[in-house]
DRENMARRO-925182 format. One record per residue (C-alpha): residue number from 1; z, x, y. Coordinates in nm, 2 decimals, m for minus. Layout:
// DRENMARRO-925182
> NUM  Z  X  Y
...
***
This chain:
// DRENMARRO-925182
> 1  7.53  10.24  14.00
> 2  7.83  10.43  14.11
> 3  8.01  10.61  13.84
> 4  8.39  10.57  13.80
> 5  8.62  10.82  13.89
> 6  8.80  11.01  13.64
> 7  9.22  11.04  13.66
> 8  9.24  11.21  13.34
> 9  9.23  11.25  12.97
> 10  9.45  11.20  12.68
> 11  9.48  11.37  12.33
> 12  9.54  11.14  12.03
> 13  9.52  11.39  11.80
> 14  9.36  11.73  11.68
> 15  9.18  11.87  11.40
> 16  9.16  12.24  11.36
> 17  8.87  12.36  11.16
> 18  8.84  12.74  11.10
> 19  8.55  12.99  11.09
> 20  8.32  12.94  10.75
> 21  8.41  13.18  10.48
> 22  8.20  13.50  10.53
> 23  8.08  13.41  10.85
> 24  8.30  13.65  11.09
> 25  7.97  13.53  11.40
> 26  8.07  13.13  11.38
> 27  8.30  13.00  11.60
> 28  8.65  12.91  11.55
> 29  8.64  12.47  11.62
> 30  8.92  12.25  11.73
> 31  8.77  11.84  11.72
> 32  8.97  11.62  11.96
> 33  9.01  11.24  11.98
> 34  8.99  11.23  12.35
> 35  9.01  10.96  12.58
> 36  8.88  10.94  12.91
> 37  9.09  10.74  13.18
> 38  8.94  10.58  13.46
> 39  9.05  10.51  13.82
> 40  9.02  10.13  13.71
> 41  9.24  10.09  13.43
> 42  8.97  10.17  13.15
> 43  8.96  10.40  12.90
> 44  8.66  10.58  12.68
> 45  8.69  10.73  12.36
> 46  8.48  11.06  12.18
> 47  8.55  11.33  12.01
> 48  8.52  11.68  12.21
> 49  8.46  12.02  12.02
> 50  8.63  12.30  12.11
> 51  8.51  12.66  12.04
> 52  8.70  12.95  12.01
> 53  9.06  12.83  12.17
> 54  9.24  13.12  12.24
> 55  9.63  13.09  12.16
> 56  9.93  13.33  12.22
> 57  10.13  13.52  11.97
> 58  10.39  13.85  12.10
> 59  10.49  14.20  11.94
> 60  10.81  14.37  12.03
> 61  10.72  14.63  12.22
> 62  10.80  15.00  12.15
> 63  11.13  15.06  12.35
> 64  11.27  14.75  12.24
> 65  11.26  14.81  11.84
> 66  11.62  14.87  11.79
> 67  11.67  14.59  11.52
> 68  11.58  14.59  11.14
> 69  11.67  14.20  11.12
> 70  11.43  13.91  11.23
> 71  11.58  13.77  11.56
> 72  11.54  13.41  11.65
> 73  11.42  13.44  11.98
> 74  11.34  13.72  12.17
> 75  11.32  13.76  12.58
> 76  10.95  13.76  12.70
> 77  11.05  14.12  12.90
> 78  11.07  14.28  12.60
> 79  10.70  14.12  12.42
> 80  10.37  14.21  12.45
> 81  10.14  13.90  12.45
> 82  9.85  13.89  12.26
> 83  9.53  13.60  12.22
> 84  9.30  13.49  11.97
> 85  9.20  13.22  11.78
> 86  9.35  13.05  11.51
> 87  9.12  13.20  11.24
> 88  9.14  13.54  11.33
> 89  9.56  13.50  11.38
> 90  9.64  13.73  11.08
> 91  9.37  14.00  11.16
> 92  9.49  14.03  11.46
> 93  9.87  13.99  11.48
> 94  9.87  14.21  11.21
> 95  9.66  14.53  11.39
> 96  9.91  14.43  11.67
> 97  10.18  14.59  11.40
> 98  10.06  14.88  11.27
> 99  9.89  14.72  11.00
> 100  9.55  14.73  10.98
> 101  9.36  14.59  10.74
> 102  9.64  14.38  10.58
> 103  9.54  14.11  10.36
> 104  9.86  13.89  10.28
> 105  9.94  13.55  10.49
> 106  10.06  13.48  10.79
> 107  10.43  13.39  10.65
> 108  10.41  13.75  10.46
> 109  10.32  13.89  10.79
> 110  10.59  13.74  10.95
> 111  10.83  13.92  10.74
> 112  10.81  14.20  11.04
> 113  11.07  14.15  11.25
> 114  10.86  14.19  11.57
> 115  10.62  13.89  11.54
> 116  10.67  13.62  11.77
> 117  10.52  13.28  11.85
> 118  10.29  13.22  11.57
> 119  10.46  12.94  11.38
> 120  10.36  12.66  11.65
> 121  10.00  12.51  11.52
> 122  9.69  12.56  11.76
> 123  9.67  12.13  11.70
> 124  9.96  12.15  11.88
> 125  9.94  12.39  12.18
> 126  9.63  12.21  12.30
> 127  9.81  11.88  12.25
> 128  10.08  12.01  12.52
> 129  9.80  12.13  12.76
> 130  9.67  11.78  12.75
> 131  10.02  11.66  12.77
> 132  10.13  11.91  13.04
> 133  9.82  11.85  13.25
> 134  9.78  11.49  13.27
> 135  10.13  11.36  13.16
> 136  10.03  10.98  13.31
> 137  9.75  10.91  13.09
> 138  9.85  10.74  12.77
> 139  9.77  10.41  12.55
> 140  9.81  10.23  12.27
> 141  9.66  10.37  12.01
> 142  9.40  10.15  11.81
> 143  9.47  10.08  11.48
> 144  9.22  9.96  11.18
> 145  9.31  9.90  10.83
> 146  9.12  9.96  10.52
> 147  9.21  9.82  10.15
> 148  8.99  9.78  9.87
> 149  9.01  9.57  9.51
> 150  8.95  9.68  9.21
> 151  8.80  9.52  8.85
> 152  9.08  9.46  8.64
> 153  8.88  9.55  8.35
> 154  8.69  9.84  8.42
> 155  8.89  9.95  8.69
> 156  8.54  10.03  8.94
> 157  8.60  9.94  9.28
> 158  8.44  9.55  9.35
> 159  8.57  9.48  9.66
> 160  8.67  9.62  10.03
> 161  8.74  9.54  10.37
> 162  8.86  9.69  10.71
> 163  8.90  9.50  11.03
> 164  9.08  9.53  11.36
> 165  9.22  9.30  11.61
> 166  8.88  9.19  11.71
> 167  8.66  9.28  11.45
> 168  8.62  9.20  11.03
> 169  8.38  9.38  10.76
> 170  8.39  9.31  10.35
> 171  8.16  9.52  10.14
> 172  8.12  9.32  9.80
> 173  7.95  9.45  9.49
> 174  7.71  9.18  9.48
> 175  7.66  9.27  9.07
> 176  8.00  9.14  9.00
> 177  7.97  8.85  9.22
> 178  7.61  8.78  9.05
> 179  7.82  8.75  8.71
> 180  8.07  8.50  8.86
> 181  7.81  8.29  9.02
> 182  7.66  8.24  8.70
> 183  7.94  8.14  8.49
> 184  8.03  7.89  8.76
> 185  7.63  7.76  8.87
> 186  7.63  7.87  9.21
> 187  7.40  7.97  9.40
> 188  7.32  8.39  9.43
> 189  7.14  8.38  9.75
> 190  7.34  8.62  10.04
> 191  7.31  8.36  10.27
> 192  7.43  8.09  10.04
> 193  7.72  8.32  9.97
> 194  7.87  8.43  10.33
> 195  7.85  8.08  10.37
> 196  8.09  8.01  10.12
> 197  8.29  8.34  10.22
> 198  8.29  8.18  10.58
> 199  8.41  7.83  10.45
> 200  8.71  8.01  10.26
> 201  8.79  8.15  10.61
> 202  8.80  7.82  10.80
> 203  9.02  7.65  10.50
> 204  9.24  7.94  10.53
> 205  9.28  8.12  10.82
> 206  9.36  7.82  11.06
> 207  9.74  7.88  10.99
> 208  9.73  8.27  11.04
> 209  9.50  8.30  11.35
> 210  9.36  8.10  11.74
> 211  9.05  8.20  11.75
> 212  8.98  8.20  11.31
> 213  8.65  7.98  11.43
> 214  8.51  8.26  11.63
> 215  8.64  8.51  11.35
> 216  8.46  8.34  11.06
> 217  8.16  8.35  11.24
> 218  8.18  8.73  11.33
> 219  8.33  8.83  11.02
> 220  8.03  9.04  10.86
> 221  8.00  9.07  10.52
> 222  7.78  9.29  10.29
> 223  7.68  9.29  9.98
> 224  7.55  9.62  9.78
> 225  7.43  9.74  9.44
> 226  7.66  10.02  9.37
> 227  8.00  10.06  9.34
> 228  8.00  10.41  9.57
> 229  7.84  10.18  9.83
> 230  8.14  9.93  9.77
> 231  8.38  10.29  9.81
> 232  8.21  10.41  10.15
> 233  8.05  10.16  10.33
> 234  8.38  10.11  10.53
> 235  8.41  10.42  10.62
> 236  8.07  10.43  10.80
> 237  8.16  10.14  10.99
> 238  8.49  10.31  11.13
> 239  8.28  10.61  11.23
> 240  8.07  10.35  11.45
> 241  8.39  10.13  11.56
> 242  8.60  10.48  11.65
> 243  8.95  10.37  11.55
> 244  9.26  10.62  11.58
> 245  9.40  10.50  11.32
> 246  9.25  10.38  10.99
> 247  9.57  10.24  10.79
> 248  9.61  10.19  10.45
> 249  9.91  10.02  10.28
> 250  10.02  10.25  9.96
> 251  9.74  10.55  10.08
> 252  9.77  10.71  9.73
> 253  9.61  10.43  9.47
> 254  9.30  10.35  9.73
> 255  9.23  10.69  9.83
> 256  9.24  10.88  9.53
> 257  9.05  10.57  9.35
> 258  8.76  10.61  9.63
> 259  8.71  11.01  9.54
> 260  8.73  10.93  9.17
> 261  8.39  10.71  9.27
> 262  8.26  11.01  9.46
> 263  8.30  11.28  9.17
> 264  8.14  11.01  8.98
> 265  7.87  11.01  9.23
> 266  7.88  11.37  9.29
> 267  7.88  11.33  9.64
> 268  8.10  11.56  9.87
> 269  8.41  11.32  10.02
> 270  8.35  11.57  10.32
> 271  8.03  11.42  10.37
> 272  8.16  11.09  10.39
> 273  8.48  11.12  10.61
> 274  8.38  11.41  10.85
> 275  8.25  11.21  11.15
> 276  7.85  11.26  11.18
> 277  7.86  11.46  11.45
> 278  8.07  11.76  11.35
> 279  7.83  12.06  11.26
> 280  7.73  12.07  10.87
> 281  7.90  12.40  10.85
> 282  8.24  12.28  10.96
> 283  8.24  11.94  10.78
> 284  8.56  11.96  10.59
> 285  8.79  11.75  10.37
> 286  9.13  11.79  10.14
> 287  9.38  11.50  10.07
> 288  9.71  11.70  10.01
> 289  9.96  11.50  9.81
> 290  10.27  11.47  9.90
> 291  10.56  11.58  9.72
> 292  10.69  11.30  9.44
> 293  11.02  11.46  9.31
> 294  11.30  11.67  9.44
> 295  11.54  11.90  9.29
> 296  11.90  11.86  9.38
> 297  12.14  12.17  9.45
> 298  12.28  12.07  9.09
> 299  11.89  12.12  8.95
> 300  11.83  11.79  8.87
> 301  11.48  11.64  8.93
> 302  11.47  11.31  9.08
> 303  11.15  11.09  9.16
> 304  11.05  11.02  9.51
> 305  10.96  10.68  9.56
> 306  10.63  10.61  9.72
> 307  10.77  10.46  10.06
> 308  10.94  10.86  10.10
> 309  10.62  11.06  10.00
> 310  10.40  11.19  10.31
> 311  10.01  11.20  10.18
> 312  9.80  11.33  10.42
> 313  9.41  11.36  10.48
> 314  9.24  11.64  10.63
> 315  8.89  11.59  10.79
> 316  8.76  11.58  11.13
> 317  8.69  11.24  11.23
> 318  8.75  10.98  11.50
> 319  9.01  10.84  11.32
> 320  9.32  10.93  11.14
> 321  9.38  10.81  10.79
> 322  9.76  10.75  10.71
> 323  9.97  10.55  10.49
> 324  10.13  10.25  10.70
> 325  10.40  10.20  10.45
> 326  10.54  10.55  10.46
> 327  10.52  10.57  10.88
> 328  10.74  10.25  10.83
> 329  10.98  10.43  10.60
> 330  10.96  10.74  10.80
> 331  11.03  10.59  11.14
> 332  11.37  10.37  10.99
> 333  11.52  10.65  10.78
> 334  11.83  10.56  10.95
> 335  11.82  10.24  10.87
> 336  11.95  10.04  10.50
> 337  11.70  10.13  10.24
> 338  11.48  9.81  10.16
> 339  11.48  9.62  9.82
> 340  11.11  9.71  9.83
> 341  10.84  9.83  10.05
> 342  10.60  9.66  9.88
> 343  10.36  9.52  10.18
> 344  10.44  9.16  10.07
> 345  10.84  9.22  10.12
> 346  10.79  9.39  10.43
> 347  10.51  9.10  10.57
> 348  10.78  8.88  10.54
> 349  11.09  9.05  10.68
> 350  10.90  9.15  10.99
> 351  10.65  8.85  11.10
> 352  10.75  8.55  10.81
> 353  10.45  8.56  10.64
> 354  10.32  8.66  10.29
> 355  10.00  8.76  10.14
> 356  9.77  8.49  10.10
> 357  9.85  8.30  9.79
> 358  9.65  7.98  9.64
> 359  9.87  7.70  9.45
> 360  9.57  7.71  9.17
> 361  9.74  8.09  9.07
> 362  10.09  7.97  9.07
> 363  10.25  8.12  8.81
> 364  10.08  8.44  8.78
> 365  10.21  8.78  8.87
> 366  10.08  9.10  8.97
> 367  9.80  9.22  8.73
> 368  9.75  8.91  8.52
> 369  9.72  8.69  8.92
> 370  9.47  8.96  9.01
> 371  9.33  8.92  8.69
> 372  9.27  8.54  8.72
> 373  9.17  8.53  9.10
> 374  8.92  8.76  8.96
> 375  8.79  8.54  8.66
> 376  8.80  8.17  8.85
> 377  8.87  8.21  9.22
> 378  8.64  8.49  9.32
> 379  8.56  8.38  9.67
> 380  8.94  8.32  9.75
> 381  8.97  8.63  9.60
> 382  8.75  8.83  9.85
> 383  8.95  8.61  10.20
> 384  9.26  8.80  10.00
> 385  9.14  9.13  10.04
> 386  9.07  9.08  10.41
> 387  9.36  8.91  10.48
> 388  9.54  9.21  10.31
> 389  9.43  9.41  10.57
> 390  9.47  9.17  10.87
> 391  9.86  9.08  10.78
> 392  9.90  9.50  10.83
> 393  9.72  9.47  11.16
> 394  9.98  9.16  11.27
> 395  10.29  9.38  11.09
> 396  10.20  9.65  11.34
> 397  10.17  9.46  11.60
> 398  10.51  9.35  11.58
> 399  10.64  9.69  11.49
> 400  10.44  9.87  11.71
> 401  10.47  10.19  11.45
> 402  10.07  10.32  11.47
> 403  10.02  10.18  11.81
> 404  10.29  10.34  11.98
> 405  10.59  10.50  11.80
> 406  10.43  10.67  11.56
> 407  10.26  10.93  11.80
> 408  10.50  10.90  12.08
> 409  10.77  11.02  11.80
> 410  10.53  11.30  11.67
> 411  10.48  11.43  12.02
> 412  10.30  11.73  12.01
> 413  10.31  11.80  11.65
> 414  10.05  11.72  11.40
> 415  10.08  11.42  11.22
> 416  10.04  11.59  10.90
> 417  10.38  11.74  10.93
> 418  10.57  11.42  11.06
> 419  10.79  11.38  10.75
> 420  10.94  11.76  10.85
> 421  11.25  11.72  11.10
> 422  11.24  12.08  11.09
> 423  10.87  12.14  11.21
> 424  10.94  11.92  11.51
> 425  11.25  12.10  11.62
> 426  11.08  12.41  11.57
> 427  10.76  12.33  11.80
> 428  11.04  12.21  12.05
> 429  11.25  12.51  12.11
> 430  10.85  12.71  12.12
> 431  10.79  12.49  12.45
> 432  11.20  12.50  12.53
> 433  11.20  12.87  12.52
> 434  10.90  12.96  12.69
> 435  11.01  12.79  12.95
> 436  11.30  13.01  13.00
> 437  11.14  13.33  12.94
> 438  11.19  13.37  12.63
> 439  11.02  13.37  12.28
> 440  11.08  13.17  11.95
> 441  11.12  13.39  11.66
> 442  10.88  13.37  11.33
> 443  10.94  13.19  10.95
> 444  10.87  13.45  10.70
> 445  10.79  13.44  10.32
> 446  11.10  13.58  10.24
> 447  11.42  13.46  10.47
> 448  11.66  13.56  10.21
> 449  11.85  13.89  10.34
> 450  12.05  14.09  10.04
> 451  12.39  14.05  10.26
> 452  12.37  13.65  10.21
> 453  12.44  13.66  9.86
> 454  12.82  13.76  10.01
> 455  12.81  13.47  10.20
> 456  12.86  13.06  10.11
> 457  12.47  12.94  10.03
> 458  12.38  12.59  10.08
> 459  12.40  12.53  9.73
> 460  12.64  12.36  9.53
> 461  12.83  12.12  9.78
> 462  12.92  11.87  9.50
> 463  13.21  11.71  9.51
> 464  13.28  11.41  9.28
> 465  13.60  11.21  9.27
> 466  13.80  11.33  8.96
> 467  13.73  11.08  8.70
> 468  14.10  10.95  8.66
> 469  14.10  10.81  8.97
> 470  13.82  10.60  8.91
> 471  14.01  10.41  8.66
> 472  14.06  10.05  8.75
> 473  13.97  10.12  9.17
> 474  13.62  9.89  9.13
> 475  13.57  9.57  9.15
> 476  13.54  9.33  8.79
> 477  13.19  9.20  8.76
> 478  13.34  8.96  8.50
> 479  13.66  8.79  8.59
> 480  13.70  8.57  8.31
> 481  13.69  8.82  8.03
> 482  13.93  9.09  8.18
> 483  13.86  9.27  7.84
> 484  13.52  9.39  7.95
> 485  13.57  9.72  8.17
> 486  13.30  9.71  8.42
> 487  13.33  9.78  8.83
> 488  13.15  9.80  9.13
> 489  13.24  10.09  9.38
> 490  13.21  10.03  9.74
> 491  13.31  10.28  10.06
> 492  13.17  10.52  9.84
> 493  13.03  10.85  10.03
> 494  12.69  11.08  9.96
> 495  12.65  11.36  10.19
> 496  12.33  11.59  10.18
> 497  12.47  11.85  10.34
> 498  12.18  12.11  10.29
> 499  11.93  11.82  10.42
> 500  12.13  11.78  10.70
> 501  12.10  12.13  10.85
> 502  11.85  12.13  11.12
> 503  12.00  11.90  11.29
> 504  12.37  12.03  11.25
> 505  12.25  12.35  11.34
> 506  12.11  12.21  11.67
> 507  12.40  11.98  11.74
> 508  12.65  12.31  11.70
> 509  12.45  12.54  11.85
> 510  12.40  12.76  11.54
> 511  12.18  13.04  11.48
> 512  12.22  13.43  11.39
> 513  12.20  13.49  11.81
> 514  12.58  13.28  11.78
> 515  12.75  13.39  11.46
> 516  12.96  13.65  11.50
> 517  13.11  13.65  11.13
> 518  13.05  13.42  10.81
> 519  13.31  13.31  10.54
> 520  13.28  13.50  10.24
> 521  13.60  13.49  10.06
> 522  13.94  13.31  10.13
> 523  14.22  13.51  9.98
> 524  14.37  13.38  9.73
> 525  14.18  13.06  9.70
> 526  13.87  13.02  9.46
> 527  13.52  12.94  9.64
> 528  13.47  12.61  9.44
> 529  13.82  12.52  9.62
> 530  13.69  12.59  9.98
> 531  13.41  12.45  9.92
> 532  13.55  12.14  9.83
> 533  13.81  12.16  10.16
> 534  13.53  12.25  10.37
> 535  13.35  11.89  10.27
> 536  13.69  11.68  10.23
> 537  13.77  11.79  10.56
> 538  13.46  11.58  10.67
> 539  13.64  11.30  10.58
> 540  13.88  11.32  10.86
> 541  14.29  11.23  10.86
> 542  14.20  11.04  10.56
> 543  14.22  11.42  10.37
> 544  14.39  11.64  10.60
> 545  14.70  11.65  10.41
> 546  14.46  11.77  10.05
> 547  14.32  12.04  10.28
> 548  14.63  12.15  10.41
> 549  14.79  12.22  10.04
> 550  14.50  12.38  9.89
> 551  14.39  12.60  10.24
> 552  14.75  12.66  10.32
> 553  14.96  12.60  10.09
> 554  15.16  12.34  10.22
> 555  15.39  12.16  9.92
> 556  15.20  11.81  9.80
> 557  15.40  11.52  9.97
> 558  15.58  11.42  9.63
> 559  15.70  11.78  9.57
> 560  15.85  11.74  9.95
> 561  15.97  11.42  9.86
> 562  16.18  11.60  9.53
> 563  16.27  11.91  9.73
> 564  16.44  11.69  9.95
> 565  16.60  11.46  9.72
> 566  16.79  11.84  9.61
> 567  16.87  11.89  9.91
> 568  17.03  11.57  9.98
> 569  17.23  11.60  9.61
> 570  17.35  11.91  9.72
> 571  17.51  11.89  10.07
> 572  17.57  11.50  10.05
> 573  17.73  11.23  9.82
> 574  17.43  10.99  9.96
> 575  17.28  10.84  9.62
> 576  16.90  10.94  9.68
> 577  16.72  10.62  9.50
> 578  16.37  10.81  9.29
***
């Protein structure tokens, strides 16, 4: 049998896992979901291990020291390039400068302003050589999702599923179904109950899928003793089924809820997540939360909602779990803000359909429906989880978000810093300007120079419409009682102007390479009033005359108005009419 020719191979994503504490002799890994492409259309999936990638960073050399301040690029004529691997980055950057033996981070290193090219990941410069060397081998990405169910009176874990577009598994802790059977004299034989499970699916699932016959037959169910086989059992099948993509809907309550079960168990999540083939030694895993309040310039703490927060999870797998609720936020942020992102609201707004629901429930919501499904409908109850996870699967496909935009918008950069429009411009201009001989500069622990406190700071661009101008401009909620005081404010405007800077600065070419001078002080006018120009001037003709009397003094149209009327008294007998 001949073997099939080879056109290329494509990166879906990268996990960089460094050197084992104390162990300067192991070897630096990067894991890569690879796909190989075929001369006949097909693709093949696996995981290749990297060791030791070597990646760039530059020093300034000697003669060309004549700065004190951080640059933002540098030409390559005037850098020294340097390799090594991502672990050994600090140790070596940092004998590079003179300082040997340092022991800070990499942003305190970077605080020298002769450190180049070492903000771009390593996930990302061997994404590009992928990218750069085969730049016709792509595909859709394939997507699972996972969701599980838990007991609304103990709160264990009962219940979960994961499927794809052509394959189903439910793990079921068959203790709690035992209890259920009982009450209700049913049979507790497995086979007696996946063939109920499979009867629920063919009442059911006629209305959501073609081939539901087919399905029901080859959905496979389990059914386990403990509730950390209930937790993990999914997982193990996605290491066999080699998603890239295991999606959950509202990441934050399942995951954290499925590590809870492993402290319980005190097994290692790493164990469980890290694919089987990665090396004991580098088997790795963190779930970093993402942030769920902000402070505004004013210092006042708001909450995120849970659409807006990024949650990541680090380990080196097949697959990448992510949150398909906040890639759907994320990828619309310039869109109107939903009513809610709750899975059910979005189901319907993008493909008409809801979670599955059962006329016997009507009437029940949220925790008190989950808690009767639970108590009388068990068997329905178990459909709903999988069905949870197949309506994500049919969202997806009509979004396309995980099999297509999400990683064609990432591009090069890791998916763990999606959510930053600043980390994507940055690895940008590190490709931009290396193409044009030059060398992106370096983000350093302390960015703050002492001359900046002369300057305006991206703090405190308020402004608020004076509060006797909001008297009576609303609209009355309540027409026939015109003694209740109550408006709604439309063509109102809210401009994050510090959120908005990475972009601006693009869009106007700014940098400290362009600016020749900054504002510090307008004679004669207080900062709080050119501040305040500065922004009304955003709002075009509509303020130009306000900017115009407090920047240059130019009399307010009424005082115009009486100045003239003088004048006209004086030289005239014309009646002027006030």
């Amino acid at each position: 049998m001949l073997e099939k020719k080879v056109v290329g191979r494509e990166c879906k994503f990268v996990w960089h896992i460094g050197k084992p504490k104390n162990d300067n002799s192991a070897d630096d890994i990067h894991v890569v979901k690879e796909y190989t492409h075929y001369e006949d259309g097909t693709t093949e999936p696996k995981l290749t291990i990297i060791k030791n990638f070597k990646r760039d960073f530059y020093i300034t050399k000697i003669a060309a020291r004549n700065h004190l301040e951080k640059k933002e690029w540098e030409k390559k004529d005037n850098l020294i390039k340097y390799s090594c691997t991502q672990s050994d980055l600090v140790k070596n950057a940092s004998t590079a400068l003179g300082k040997k033996g340092f022991s800070g981070t990499l942003r305190q290193l970077s605080n020298e302003p002769y450190l180049y090219g070492t903000d771009i990941r390593s996930e990302s410069l061997i994404k590009s050589i992928y990218l750069k060397k085969y730049p016709n081998c792509t595909s859709k990405n394939n997507v699972s999702v996972f969701d599980i169910e838990t007991d609304m009176n103990t709160g264990n874990v009962i219940m979960a599923s994961i499927c794809t577009h052509t394959q189903d598994y439910t793990v079921v802790d068959k203790n709690f179904l035992a209890e259920f059977n009982k009450r209700n004299n049913l049979s507790n034989k497995k086979e007696d109950i996946i063939k109920r499970l499979k009867d629920m699916y063919l009442k059911y699932m006629d209305d959501y899928e073609e081939d539901y016959i087919d399905r029901a037959k080859q959905w496979e169910i389990d059914l386990v003793d403990t509730e950390l086989e209930t937790s993990v059992n999914c997982f193990k099948k996605a290491h066999l089924w080699k998603p890239d993509f295991v999606s959950v809907w509202n990441l934050d309550f399942d995951i954290p809820k499925i590590l809870s079960v492993l402290e319980k168990n005190k097994v290692d999540p790493k164990f469980i997540f890290s694919d089987p083939s990665i090396p004991s030694q580098y088997k790795c895993f963190e779930y970093r939360k993402g942030k769920t309040q902000k402070v505004t310039a004013s210092g006042v703490y708001t909450a995120i909602p849970p659409a807006n927060q990024w949650h990541t999870v680090y380990f080196p797998a097949s697959f990448y779990l992510i949150d398909s609720m906040c890639v759907y936020k994320r990828l619309r942020l310039g869109d109107q803000e939903e009513p809610s992102y709750k899975l059910d609201a979005i189901a319907e707004k993008e493909i008409g359909i809801k979670k599955l629901k059962f006329k016997e429930a009507d009437g029940y919501k949220e925790g008190a429906w989950h808690s009767f499904m639970q108590e009388n409908y068990l068997y329905e109850y178990i459909l709903y989880n999988l069905f949870d996870c197949k309506i994500v699967i049919k969202v997806d496909d009509q979004t396309t978000d995980l099999n297509y935009k999400l990683t064609k918008t990432a591009n090069v950069t890791h998916l763990e810093d999606f959510d930053s429009l600043p980390r994507s411009l940055v690895n940008d201009l590190h490709f931009y300007c290396l193409d044009r001989d030059h060398v992106i500069g370096t983000t350093s622990a302390n960015l703050v120079h002492e001359t900046d406190k002369l300057v305006f700071g991206a703090d405190d661009w308020i402004v608020a419409l004076q509060a006797g101008l909001f008297v009576n401009c609303g609209l009355k909620i309540y027409t026939n009682d015109m003694t209740i005081e109550t408006n709604i404010y439309t063509d109102t405007g809210d401009l994050d102007v510090a959120a908005a800077y990475p972009t601006n600065g693009s869009t106007l070419n700014q940098s400290k390479e362009t600016t020749c001078y900054a504002v510090s002080s307008v004679e004669g006018i207080l900062e709080k009033d050119v501040r305040n120009s500065a922004l009304n001037l955003s709002g075009g003709p509509n303020n130009a005359i306000e900017f115009s009397t407090v920047m240059y003094g130019v009399p307010e149209l009424y005082n115009v108005y009486v100045d003239y009327a003088e004048y006209r008294k004086t030289t005239s007998n014309t009646k002027v009419q006030m």
